[in-house]
PAZAPA-4460 file (N, C-alpha, C; in steps of 0.05 Angstrom, whole numbers, plus 32768, in hexadecimal, padded with zeros to 4 digits):
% residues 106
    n_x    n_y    n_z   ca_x   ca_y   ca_z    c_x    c_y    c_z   seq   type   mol
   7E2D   7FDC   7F29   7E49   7FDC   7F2F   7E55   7FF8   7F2C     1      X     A
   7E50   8009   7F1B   7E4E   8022   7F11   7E4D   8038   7F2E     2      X     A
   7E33   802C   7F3B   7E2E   803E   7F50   7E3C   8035   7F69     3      X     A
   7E46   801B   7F69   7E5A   8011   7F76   7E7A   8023   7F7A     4      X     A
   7E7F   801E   7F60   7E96   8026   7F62   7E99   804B   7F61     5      X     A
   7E81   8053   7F5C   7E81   8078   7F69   7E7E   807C   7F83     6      X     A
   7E72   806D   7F87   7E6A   806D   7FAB   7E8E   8069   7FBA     7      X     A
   7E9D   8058   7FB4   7EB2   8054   7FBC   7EBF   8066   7FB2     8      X     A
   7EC2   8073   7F9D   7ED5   8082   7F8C   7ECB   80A0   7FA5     9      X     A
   7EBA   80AA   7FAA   7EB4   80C0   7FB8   7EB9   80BC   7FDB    10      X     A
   7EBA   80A5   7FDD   7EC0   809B   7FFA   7EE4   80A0   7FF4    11      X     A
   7EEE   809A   7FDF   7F0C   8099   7FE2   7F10   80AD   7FDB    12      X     A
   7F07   80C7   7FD1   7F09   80DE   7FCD   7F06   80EA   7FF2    13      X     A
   7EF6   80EF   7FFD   7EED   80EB   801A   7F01   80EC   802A    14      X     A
   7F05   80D0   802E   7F24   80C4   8047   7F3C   80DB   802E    15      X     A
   7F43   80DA   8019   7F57   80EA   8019   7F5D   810A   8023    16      X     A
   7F44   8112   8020   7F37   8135   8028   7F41   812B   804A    17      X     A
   7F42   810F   8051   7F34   8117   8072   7F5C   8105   807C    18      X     A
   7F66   8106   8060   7F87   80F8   8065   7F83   80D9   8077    19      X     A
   7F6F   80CE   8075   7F75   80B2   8079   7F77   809D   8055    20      X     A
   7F91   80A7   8055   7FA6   8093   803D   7F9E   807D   803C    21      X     A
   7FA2   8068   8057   7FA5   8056   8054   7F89   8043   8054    22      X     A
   7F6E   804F   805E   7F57   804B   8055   7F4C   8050   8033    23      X     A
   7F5C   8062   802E   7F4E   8066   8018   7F60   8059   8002    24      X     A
   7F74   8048   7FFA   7F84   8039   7FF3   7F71   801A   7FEE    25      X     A
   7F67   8021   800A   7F4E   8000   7FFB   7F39   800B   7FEB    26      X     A
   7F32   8020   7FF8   7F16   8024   7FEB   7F19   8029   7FC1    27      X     A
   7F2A   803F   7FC4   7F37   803E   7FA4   7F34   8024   7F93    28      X     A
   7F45   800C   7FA0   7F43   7FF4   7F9D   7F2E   7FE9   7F96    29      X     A
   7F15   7FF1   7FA5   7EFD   7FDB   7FA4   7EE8   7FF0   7F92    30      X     A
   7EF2   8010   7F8B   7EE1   8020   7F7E   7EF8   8011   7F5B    31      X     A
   7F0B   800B   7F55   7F1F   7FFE   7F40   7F0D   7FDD   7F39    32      X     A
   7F07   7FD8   7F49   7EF3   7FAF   7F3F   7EDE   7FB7   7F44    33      X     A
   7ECA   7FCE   7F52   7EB6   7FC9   7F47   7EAB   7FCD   7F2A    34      X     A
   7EBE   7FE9   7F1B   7EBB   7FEC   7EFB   7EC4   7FD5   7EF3    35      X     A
   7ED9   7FC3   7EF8   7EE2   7FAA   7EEF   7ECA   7F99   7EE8    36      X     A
   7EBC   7F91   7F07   7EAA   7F82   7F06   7E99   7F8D   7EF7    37      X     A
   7E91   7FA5   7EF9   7E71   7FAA   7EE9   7E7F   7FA9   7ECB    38      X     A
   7E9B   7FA8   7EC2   7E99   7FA5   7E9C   7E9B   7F93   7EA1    39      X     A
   7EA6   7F7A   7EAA   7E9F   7F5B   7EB1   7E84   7F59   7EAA    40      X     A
   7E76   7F5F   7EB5   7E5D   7F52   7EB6   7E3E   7F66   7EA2    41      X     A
   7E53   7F6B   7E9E   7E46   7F7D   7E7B   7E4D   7F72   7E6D    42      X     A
   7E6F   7F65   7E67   7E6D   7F57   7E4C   7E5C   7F36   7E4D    43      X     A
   7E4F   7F31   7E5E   7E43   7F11   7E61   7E2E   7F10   7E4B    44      X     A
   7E30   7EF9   7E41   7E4A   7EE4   7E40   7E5A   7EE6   7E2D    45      X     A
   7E61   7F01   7E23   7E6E   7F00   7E03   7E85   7F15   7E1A    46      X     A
   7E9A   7F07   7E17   7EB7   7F19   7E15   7EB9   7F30   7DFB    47      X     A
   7EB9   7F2A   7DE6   7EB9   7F3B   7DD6   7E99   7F2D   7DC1    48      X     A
   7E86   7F48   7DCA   7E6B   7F41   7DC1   7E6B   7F3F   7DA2    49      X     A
   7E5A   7F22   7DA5   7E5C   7F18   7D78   7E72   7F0E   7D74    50      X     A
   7E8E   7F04   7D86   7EAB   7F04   7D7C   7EB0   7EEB   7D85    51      X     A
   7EAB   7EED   7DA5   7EBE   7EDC   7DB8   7EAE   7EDB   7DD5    52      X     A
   7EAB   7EC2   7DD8   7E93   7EBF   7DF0   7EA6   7EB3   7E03    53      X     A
   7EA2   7EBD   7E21   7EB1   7EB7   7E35   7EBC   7E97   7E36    54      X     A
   7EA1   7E86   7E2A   7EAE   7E61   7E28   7EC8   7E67   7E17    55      X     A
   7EC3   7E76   7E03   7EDD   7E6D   7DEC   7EF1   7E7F   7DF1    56      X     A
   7EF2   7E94   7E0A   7F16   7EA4   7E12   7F1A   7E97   7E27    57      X     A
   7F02   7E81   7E33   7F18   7E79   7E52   7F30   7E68   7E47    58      X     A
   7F3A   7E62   7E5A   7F63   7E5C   7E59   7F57   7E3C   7E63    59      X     A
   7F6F   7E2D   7E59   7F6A   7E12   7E5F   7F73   7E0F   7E80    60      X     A
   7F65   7DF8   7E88   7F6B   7DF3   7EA6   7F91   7DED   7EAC    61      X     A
   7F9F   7DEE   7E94   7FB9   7DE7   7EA2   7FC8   7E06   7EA4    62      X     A
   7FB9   7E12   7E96   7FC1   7E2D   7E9A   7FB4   7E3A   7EB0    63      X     A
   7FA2   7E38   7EB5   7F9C   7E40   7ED3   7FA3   7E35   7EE9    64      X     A
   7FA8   7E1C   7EF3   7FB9   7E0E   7F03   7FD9   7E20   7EFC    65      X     A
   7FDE   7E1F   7EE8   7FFE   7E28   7EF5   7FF6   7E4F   7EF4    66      X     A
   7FE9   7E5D   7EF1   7FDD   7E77   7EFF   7FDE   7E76   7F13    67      X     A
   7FC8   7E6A   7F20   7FCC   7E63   7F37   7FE2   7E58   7F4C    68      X     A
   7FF3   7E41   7F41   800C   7E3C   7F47   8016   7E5D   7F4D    69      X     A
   8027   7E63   7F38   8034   7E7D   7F35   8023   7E8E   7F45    70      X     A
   8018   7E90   7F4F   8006   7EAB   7F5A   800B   7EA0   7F7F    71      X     A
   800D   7E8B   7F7C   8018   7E7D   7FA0   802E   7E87   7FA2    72      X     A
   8041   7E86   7F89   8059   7E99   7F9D   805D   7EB4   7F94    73      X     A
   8052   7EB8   7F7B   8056   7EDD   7F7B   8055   7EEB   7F8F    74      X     A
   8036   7EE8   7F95   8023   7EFA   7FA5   802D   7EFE   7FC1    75      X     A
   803D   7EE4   7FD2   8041   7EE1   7FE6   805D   7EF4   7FE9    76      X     A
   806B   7EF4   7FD9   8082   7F00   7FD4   8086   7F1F   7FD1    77      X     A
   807A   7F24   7FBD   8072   7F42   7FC3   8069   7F45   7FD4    78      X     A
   8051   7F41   7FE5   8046   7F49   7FFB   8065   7F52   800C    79      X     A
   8072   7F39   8010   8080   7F38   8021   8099   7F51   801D    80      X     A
   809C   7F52   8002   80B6   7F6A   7FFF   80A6   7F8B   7FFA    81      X     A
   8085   7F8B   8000   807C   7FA5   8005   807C   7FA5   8023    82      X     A
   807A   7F9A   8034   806D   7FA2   8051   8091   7FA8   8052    83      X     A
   80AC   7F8C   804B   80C9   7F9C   8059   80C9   7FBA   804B    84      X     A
   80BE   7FC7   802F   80C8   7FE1   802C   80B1   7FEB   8040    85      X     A
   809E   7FF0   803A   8090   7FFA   8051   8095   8006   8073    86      X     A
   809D   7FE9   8070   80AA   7FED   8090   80C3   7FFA   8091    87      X     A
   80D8   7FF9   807E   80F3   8004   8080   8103   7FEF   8087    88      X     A
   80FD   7FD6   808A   8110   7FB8   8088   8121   7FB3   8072    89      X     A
   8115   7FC1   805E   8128   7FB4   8047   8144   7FC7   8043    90      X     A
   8155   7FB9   8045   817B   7FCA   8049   8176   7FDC   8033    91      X     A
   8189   7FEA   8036   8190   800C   801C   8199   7FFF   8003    92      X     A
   81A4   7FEA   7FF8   81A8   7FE2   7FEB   8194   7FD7   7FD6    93      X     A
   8180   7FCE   7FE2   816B   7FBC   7FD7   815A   7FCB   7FD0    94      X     A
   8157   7FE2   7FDF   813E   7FFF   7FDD   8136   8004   7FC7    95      X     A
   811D   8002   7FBD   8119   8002   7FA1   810D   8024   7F9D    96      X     A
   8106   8036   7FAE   80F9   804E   7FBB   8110   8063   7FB6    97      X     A
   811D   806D   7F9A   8130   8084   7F9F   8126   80A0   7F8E    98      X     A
   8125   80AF   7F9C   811C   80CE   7F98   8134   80DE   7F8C    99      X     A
   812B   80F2   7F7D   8143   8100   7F79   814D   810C   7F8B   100      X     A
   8143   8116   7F9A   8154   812B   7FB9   815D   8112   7FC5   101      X     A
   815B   80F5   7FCB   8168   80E0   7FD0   818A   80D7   7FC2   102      X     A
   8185   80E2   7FAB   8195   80E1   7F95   81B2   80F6   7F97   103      X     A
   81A0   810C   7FA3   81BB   812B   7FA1   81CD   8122   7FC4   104      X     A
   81B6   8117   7FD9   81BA   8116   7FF1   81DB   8100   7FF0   105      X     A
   81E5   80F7   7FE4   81FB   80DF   7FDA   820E   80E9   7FD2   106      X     A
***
């Protein structure tokens, strides 16, 4: 996972030298879970080794059902209030994006 996530980390180094942003925005991403994944899967099966074994930190199933609940409308939501700033949909009021030269320009 190690060589995973360098391989991506130098690819997203790459697209930025070559100014494709918005390619290298995933790649970052997937070079960020593969170290994830590879300490995931180093600590197996002990979360904290000699302490705490992955059976005894998982979360009970009503806590993951409402995670999941809650994560049906977070996720959808944000999505939806990054693409209006993105795009410039969202009114001047709501604009969460203020710079100081934004600031003197008033």
């Amino acid at each position: 996972m190690v060589a995973v996530s360098a391989a991506f980390g130098a690819l997203t180094l790459w697209l930025l030298w070559t100014n494709r942003f918005e390619f290298a925005r995933y790649t970052s991403g997937i070079a960020v879970g593969a170290i994830l994944a590879g300490w995931v899967l180093a600590q197996r099966p002990d979360f904290l080794p000699g302490k705490l074994s992955l059976q005894d930190a998982a979360a009970g199933n009503s806590t993951l059902v409402v995670l999941v609940l809650a994560l049906l409308v977070i996720v959808p939501a944000i999505a939806v209030l990054f693409r209006l700033t993105l795009e410039g949909r969202l009114p001047e009021q709501f604009h969460p994006i203020v710079t100081v030269d934004d600031r003197r320009d008033r």
